[in-house]
C-alpha positions as CSV (number, residue, x, y, z in Angstrom):
1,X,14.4,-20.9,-0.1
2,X,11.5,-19.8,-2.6
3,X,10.9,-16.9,-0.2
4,X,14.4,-15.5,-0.2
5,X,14.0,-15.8,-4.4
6,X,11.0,-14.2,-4.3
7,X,12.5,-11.4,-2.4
8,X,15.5,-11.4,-4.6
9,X,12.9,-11.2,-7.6
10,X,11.0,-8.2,-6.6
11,X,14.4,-6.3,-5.7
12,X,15.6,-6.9,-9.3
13,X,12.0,-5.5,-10.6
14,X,12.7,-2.7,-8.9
15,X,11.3,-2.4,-5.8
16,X,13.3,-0.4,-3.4
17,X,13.5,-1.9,0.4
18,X,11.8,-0.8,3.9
19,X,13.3,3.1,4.3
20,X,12.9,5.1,8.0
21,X,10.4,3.9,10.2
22,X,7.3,5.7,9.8
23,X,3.9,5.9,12.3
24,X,1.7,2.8,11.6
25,X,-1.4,4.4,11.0
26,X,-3.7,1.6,9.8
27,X,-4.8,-1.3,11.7
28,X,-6.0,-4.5,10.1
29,X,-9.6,-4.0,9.7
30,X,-9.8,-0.6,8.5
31,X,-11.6,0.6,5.0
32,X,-9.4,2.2,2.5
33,X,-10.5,3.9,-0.7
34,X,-9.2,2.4,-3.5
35,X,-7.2,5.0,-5.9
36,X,-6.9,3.0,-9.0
37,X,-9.3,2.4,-12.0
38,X,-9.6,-1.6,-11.3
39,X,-13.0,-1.5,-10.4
40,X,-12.9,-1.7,-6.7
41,X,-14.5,1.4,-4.7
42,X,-13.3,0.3,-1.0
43,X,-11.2,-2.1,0.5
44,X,-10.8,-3.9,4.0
45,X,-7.0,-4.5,5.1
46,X,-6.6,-7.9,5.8
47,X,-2.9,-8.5,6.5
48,X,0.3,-6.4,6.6
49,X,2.6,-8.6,4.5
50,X,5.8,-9.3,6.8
51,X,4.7,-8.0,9.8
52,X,6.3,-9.0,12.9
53,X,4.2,-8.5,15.9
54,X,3.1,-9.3,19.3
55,X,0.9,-11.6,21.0
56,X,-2.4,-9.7,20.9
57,X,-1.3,-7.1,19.0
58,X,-3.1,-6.0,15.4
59,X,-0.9,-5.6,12.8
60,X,-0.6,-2.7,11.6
61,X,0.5,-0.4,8.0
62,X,1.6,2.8,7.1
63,X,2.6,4.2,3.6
64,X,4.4,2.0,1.5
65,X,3.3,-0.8,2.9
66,X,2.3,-4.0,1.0
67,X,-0.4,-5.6,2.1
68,X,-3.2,-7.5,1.3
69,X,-7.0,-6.6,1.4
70,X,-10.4,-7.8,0.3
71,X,-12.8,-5.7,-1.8
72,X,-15.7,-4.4,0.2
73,X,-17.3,-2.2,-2.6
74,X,-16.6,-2.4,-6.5
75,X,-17.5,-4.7,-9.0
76,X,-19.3,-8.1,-8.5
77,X,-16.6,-9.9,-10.2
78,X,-13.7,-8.1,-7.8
79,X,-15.9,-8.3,-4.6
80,X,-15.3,-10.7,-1.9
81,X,-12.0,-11.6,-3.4
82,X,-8.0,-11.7,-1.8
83,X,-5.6,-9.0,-3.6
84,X,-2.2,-7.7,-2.9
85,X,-1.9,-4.7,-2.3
86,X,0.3,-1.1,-1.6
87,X,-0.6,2.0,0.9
88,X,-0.1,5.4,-1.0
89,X,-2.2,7.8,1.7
90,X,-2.6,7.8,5.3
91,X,-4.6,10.1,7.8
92,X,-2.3,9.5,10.8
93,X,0.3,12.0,10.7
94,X,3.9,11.1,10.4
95,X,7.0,12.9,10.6
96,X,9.7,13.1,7.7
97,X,13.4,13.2,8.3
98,X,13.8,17.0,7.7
99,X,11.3,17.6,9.9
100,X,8.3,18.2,8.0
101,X,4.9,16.2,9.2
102,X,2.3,14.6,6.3
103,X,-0.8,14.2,6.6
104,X,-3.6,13.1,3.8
105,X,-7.5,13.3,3.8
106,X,-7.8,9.9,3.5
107,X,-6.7,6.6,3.7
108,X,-6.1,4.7,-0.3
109,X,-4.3,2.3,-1.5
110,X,-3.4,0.7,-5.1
111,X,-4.5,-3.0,-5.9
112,X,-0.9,-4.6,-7.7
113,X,-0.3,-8.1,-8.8
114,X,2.2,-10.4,-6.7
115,X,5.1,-9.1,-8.9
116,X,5.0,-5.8,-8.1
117,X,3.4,-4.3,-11.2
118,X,-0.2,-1.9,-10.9
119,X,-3.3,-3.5,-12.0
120,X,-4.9,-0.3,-12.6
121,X,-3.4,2.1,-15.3
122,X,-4.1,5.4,-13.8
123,X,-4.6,6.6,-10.1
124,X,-6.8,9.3,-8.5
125,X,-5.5,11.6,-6.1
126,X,-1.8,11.9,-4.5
127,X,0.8,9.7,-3.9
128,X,3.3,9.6,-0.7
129,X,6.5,10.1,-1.6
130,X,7.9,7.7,0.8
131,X,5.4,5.0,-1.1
132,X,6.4,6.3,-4.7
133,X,10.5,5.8,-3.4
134,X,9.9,1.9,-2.4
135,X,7.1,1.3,-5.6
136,X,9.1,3.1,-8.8
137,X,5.7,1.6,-10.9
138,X,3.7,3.0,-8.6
139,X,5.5,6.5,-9.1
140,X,5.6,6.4,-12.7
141,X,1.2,6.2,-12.9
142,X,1.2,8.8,-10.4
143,X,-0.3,12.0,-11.4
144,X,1.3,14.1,-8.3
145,X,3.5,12.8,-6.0
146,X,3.6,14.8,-2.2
């Protein structure tokens, strides 16, 4: 029951849900750079929040994506510490529905708090459009949106 609230909670803040399906370009376990001004350099992807998977299968994310991620590089009192989390960038190419395919230099994503809201006030570099669609705070920080 809490769960279905909590979903309920972040649709009224605004958060759109799960468009077209999209390639999965990031597995857990890969780095990401971090885009935001939170003090965190470089994260590891720990979980894909509400995955559903296989039996042996790693879990997987692509742009939009909340998940959550520990901080690898960045400040001593963000390292080694659990955040949420939202995929703006992917390298892995993936293929819009007019026909167009997207593909980023690297891989970033945005620390947020469990609400929804950006922890950072600014970010560095692009945003997916698909990601600034689901996240409307993430859009409004965002300095170009592809």
């Amino acid at each position: 029951m809490a769960a279905k609230a909590k979903a309920r909670a972040l649709v009224a803040k605004g958060v759109a849900g799960r468009g077209l399906r999209t390639s999965r370009g990031l597995p857990v376990g890969c780095t990401l750079k971090c885009a935001d001004n939170t003090g965190a350099r470089e994260l590891r992807l720990v979980q894909v929040v509400g995955y559903k998977g296989r039996l042996r299968r790693l879990a997987s994310a692509t742009v939009g994506d909340s998940v959550v991620v520990s901080v690898k590089v960045g400040t001593p009192d963000m390292r080694k510490k659990l955040f949420q989390a939202v995929i703006i960038r992917q390298r892995m190419p993936y293929r819009r529905p007019e026909g167009a395919w997207v593909q980023f230099e690297d891989n970033a994503a945005v620390i947020v708090t469990p609400e929804g809201d950006m922890k950072g006030s600014e970010i560095r570099g692009p945003v997916a459009k698909e990601a600034a669609e689901r996240w409307p705070r993430i859009a409004s920080a965002a300095s170009i949106i592809v």
